[in-house]
PAKOL-401403 format. One record per residue (C-alpha): residue number from 1; x, y, z; chain. Coordinates in nm, 3 decimals, padded with zeros to 5 digits, always signed. Each point is the difference from the previous one (the first is absolute). Layout:
BEGIN
+-----+---------+---------+---------+----+
|   i |       x |       y |       z | ch |
+-----+---------+---------+---------+----+
| NUM |       X |       Y |       Z |  A |
...
+-----+---------+---------+---------+----+
END
This chain:
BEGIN
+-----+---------+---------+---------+----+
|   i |       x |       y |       z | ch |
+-----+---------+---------+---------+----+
|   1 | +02.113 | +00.910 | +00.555 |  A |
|   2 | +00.112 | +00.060 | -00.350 |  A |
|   3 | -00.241 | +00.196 | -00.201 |  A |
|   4 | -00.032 | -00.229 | -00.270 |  A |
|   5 | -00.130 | -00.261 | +00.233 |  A |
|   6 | -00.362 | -00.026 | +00.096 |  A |
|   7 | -00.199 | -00.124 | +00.334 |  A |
|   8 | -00.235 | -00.228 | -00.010 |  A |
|   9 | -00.290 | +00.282 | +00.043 |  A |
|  10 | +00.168 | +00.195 | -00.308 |  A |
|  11 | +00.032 | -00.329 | -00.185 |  A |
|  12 | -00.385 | -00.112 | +00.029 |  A |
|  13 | -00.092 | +00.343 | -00.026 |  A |
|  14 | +00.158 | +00.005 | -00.358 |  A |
|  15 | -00.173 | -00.297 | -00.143 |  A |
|  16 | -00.356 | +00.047 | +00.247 |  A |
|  17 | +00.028 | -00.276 | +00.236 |  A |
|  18 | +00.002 | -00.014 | +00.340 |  A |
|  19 | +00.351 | -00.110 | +00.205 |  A |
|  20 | -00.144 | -00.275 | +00.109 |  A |
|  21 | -00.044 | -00.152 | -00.360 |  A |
|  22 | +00.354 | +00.076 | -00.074 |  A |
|  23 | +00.101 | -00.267 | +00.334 |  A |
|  24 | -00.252 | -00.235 | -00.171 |  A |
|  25 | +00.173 | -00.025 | -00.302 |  A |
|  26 | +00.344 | +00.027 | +00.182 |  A |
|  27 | -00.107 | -00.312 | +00.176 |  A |
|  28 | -00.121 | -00.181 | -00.269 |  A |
|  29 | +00.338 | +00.065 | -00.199 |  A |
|  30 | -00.125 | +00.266 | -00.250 |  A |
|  31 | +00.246 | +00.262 | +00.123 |  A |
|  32 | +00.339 | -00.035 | +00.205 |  A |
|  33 | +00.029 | +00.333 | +00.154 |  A |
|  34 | +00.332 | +00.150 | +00.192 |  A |
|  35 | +00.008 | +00.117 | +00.333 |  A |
|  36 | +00.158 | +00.348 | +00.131 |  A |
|  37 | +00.253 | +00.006 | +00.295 |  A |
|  38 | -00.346 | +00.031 | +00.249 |  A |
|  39 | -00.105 | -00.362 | -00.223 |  A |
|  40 | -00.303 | +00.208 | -00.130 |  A |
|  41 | -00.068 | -00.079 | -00.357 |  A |
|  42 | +00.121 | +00.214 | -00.307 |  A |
|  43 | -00.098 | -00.002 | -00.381 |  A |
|  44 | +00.173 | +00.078 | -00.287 |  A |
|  45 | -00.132 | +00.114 | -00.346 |  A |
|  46 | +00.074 | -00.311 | -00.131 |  A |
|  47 | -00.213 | -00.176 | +00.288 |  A |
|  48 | -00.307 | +00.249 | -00.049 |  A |
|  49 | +00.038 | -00.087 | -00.375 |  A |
|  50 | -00.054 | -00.334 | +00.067 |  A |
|  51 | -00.295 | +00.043 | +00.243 |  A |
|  52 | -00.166 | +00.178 | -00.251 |  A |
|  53 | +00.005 | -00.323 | -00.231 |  A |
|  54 | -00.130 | -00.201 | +00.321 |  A |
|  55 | -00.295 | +00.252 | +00.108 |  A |
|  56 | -00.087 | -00.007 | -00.409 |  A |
|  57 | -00.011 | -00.426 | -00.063 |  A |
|  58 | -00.194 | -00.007 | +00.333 |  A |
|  59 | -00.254 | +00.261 | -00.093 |  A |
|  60 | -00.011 | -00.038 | -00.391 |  A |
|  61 | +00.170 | -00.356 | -00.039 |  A |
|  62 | -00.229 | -00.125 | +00.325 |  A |
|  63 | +00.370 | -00.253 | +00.036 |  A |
|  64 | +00.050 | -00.144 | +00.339 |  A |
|  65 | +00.324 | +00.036 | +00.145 |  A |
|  66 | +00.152 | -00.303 | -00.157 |  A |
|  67 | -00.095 | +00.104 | -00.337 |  A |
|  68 | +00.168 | +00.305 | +00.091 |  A |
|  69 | +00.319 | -00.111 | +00.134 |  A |
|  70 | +00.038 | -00.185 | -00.276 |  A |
|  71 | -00.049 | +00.284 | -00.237 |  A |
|  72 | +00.245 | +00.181 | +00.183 |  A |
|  73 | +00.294 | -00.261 | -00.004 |  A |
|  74 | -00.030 | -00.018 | -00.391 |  A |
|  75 | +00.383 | -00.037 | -00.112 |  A |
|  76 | +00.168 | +00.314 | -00.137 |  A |
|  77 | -00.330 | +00.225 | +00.110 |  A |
|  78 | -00.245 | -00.126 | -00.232 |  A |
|  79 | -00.405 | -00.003 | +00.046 |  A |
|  80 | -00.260 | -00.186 | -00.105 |  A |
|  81 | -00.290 | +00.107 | -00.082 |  A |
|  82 | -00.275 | -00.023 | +00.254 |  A |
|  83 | -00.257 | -00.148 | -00.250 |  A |
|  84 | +00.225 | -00.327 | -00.011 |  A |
|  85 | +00.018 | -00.052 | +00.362 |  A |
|  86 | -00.308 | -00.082 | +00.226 |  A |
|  87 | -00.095 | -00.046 | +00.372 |  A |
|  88 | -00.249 | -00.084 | +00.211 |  A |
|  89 | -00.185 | +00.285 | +00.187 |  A |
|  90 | -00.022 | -00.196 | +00.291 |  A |
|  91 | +00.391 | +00.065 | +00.039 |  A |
|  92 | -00.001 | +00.363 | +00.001 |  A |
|  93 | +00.289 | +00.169 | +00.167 |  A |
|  94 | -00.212 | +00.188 | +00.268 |  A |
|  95 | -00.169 | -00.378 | +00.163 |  A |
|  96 | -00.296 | +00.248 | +00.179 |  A |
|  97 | -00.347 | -00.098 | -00.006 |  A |
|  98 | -00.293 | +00.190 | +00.212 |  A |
|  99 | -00.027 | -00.296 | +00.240 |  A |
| 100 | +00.348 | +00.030 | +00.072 |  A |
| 101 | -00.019 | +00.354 | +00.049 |  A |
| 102 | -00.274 | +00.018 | +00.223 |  A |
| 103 | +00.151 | -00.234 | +00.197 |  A |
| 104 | +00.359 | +00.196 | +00.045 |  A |
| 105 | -00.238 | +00.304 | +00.051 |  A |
| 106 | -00.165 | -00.114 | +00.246 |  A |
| 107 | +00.329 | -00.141 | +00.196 |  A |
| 108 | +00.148 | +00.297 | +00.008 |  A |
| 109 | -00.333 | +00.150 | +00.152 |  A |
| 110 | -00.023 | +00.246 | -00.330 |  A |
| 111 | -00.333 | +00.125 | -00.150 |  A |
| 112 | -00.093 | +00.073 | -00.336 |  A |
| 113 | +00.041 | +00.387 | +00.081 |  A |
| 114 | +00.347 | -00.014 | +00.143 |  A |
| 115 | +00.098 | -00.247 | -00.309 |  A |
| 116 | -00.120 | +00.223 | -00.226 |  A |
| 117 | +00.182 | +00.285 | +00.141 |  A |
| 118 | +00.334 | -00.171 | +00.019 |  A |
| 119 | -00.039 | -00.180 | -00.326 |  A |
| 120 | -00.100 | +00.307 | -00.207 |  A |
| 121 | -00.329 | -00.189 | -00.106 |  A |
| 122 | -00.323 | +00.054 | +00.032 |  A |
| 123 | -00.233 | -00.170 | +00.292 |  A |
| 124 | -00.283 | -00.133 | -00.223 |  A |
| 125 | +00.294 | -00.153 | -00.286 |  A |
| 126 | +00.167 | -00.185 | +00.275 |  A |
| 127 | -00.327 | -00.139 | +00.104 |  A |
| 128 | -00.132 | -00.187 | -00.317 |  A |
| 129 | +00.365 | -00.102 | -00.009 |  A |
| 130 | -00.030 | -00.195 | +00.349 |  A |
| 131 | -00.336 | -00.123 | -00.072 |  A |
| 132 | +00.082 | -00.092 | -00.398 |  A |
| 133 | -00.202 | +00.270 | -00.185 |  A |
| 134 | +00.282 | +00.156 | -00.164 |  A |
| 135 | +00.341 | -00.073 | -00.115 |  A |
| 136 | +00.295 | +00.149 | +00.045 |  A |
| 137 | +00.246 | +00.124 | -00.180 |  A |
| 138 | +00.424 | -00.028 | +00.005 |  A |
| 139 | +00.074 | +00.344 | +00.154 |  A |
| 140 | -00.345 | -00.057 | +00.239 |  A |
| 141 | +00.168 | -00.336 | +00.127 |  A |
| 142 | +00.297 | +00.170 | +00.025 |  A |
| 143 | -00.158 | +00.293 | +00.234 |  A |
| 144 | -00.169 | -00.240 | +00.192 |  A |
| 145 | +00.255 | -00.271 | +00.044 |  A |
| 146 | +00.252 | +00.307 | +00.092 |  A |
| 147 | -00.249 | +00.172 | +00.232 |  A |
| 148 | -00.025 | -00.324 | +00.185 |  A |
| 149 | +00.315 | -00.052 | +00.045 |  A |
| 150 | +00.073 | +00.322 | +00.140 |  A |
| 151 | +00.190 | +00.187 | -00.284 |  A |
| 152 | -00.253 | +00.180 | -00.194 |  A |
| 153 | +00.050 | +00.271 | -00.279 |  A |
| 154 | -00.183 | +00.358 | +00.082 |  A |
| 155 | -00.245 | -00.010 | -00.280 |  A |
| 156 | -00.081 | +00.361 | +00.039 |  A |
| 157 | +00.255 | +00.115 | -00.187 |  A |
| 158 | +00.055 | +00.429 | -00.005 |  A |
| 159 | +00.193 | +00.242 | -00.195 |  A |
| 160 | +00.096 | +00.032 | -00.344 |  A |
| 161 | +00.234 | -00.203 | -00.255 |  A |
| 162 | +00.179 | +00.188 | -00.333 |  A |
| 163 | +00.130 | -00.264 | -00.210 |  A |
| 164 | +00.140 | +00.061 | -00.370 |  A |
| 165 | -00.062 | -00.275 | -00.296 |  A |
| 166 | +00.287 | -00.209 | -00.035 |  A |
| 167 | +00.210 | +00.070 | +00.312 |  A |
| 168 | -00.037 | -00.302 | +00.131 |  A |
| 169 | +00.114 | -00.304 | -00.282 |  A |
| 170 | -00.313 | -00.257 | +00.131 |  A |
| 171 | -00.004 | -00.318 | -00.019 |  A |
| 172 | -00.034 | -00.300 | -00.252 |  A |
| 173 | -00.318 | -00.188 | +00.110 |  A |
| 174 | +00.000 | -00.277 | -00.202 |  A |
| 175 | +00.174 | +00.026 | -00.325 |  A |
| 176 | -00.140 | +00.249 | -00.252 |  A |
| 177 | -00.189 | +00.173 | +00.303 |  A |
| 178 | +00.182 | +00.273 | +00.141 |  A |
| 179 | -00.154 | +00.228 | +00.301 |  A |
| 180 | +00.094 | +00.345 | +00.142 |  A |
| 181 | -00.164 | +00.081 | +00.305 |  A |
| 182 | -00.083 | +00.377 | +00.009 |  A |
| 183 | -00.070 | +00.062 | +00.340 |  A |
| 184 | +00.185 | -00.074 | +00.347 |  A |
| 185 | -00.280 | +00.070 | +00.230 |  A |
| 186 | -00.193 | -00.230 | +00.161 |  A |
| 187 | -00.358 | +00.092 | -00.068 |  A |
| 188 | -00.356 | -00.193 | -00.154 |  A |
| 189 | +00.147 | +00.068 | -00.371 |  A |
| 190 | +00.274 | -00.155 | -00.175 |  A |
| 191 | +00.142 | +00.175 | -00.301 |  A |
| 192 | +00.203 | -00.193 | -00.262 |  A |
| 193 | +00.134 | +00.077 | -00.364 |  A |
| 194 | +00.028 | -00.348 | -00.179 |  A |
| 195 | +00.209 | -00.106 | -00.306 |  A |
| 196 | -00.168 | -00.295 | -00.103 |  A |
| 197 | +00.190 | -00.147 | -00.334 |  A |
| 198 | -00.220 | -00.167 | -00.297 |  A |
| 199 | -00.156 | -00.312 | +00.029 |  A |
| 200 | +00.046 | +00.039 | +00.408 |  A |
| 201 | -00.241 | +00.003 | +00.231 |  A |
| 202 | -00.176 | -00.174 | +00.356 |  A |
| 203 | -00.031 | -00.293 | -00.097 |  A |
| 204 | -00.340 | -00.136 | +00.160 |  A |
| 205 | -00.287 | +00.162 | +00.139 |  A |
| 206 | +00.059 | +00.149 | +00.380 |  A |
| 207 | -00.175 | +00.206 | +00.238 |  A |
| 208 | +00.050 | +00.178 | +00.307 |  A |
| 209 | -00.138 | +00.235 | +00.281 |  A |
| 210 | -00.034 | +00.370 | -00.149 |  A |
| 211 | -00.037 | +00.221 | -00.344 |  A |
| 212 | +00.271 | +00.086 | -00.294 |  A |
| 213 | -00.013 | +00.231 | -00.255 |  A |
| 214 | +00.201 | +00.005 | -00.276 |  A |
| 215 | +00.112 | +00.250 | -00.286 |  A |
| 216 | +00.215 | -00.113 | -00.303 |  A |
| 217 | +00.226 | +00.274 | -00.080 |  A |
| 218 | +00.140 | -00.189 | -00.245 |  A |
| 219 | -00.033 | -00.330 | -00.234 |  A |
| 220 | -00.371 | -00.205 | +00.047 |  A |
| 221 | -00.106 | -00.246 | +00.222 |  A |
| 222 | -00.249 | -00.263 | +00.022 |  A |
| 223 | -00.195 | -00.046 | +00.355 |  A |
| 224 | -00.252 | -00.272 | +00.095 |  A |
| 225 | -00.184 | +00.100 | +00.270 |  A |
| 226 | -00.272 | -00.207 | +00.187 |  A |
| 227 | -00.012 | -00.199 | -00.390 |  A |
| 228 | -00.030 | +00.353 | -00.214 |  A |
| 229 | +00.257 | +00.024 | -00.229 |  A |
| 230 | +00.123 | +00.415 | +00.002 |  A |
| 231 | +00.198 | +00.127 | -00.214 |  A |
| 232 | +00.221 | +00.312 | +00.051 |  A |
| 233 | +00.255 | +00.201 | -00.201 |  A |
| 234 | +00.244 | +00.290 | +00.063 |  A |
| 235 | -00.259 | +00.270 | +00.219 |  A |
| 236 | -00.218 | -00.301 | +00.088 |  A |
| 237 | -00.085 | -00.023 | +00.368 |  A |
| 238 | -00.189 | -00.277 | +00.237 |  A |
| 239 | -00.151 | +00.025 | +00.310 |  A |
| 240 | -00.095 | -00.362 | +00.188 |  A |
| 241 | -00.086 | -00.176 | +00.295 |  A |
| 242 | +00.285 | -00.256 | +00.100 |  A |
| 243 | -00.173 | -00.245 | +00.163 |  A |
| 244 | -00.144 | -00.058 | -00.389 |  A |
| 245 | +00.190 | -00.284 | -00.168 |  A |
| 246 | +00.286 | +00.170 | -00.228 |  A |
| 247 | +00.275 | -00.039 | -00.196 |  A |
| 248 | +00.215 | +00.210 | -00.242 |  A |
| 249 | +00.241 | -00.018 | -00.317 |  A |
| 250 | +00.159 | +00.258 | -00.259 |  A |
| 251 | -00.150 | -00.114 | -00.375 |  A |
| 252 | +00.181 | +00.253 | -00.177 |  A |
| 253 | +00.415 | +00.010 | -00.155 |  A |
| 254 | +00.117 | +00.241 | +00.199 |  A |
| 255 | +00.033 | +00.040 | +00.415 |  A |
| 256 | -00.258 | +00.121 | +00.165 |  A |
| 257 | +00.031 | +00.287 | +00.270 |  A |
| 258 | -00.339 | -00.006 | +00.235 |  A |
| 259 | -00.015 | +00.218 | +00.344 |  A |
| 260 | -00.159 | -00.222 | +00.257 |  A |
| 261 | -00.159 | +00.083 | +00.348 |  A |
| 262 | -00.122 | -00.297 | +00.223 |  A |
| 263 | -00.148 | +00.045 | +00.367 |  A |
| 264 | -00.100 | -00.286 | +00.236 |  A |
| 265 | -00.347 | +00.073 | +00.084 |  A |
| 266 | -00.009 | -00.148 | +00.312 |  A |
| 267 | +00.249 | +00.234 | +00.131 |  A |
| 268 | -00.255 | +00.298 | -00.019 |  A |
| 269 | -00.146 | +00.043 | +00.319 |  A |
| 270 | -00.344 | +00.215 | +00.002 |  A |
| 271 | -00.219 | +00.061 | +00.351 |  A |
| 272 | -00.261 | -00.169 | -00.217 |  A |
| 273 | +00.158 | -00.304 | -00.086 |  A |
| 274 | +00.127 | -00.050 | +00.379 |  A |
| 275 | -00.357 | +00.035 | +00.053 |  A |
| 276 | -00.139 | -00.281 | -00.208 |  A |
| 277 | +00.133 | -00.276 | +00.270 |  A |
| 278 | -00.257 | -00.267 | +00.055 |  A |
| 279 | -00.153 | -00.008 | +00.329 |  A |
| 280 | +00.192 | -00.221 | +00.244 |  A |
| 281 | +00.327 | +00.084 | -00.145 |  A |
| 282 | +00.239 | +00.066 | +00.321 |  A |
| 283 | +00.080 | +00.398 | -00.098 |  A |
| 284 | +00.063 | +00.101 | +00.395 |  A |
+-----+---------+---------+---------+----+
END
């Protein structure tokens, strides 16, 4: 294989997804992926580029595929912003509820302990899922849709990863929004350094599964969080809970340079949290 061209495991591992997300979106005619001489599936940079624009208008966007695909088939490259599109939640990319995952669970004669260990997620998380405590998240659908199917991600992820600001040229989110992801290993953090121009920003509220904290390095920034208006300027940092309502945007004239680290909570596994399981949950 040539080395500028990725496998599928190298290609979700770039952007945090699992590979069974990246066949979702294949089918739904996000991506259109070549095959090797074996007919496995290879990525270029071009086609991780453009998964990172997918994986960021389902997560901060919350756009359905359609919305997507027809962000992505703009003439001459263009994108619209995300605040002037819209989509029903009940369309989400990743169709999983907890009823329906109980059910496959169960078929395939899987408990909540051997889930958990092939889907990287914790015992007591997938519970409240199946029984509609909790929501999930795109990268937990993603896990649990992919361990399901058979092709899940190792979500203990070891070693070390060196990475030097500005080697790799990121990617234009949405325009005025540009992200450069700092980090190529697969672990419960997600390290970014975004260039968010003035007068950009989110868009509408969101919220997800995990924490985020943020320094500006450079330029200010306004953040709403859970209704509290916050804001920060060059040295400023924020620490917040994701599943809080929030939204951001650059108020000042010049670009603003902010370092931020994400995790997806429900990733962490702990021997207490596996251990918080209501009774009559099928563990064995």
């Amino acid at each position: 294989m040539r080395r500028d061209l990725a496998t599928i495991a190298e290609a979700a591992g770039e952007i945090g997804v699992s590979p069974g997300a990246l066949r979702l979106w294949e089918a739904q005619g996000l991506i259109s992926v070549e095959r090797d001489e074996r007919g496995h599936r290879v990525f270029t940079q071009l086609d991780i580029d453009r998964l990172r624009r997918i994986s960021w208008w389902r997560r901060v966007g919350k756009l359905n595929h359609h919305a997507i695909r027809r962000l992505l088939n703009e003439d001459q490259g263009s994108i619209t912003p995300i605040t002037q599109l819209s989509a029903p939640r009940e369309n989400d990319v990743l169709d999983l509820t907890g009823t329906k995952l109980r059910r496959m669970r169960r078929a395939m004669n899987l408990t909540l302990s051997q889930l958990s260990e092939i889907s990287g997620l914790s015992v007591s998380f997938i519970s409240s899922f199946e029984r509609g405590v909790n929501t999930a998240s795109p990268t937990s659908l993603a896990r649990l849709s992919a361990a399901i199917e058979g092709h899940a991600v190792d979500a203990e992820a070891g070693g070390h990863a060196v990475y030097q600001l500005g080697s790799n040229k990121g990617v234009e989110m949405a325009p005025g929004i540009h992200y450069e992801w700092l980090s190529q290993r697969k672990g419960t953090m997600e390290p970014q350094l975004a260039t968010i121009e003035p007068g950009r920003g989110s868009g509408e509220k969101y919220q997800h599964a995990g924490e985020e904290f943020v320094v500006v390095l450079s330029g200010e920034m306004l953040f709403n969080v859970q209704g509290d208006e916050l804001h920060l300027s060059e040295g400023g940092t924020l620490h917040f809970d994701s599943q809080f309502e929030h939204s951001w945007f650059n108020t000042g004239t010049v670009p603003a340079r902010v370092l931020w680290v994400t995790t997806e909570r429900a990733v962490l596994r702990s021997s207490a949290e596996n251990s918080r399981v209501d009774e009559g949950d099928d563990l064995e």
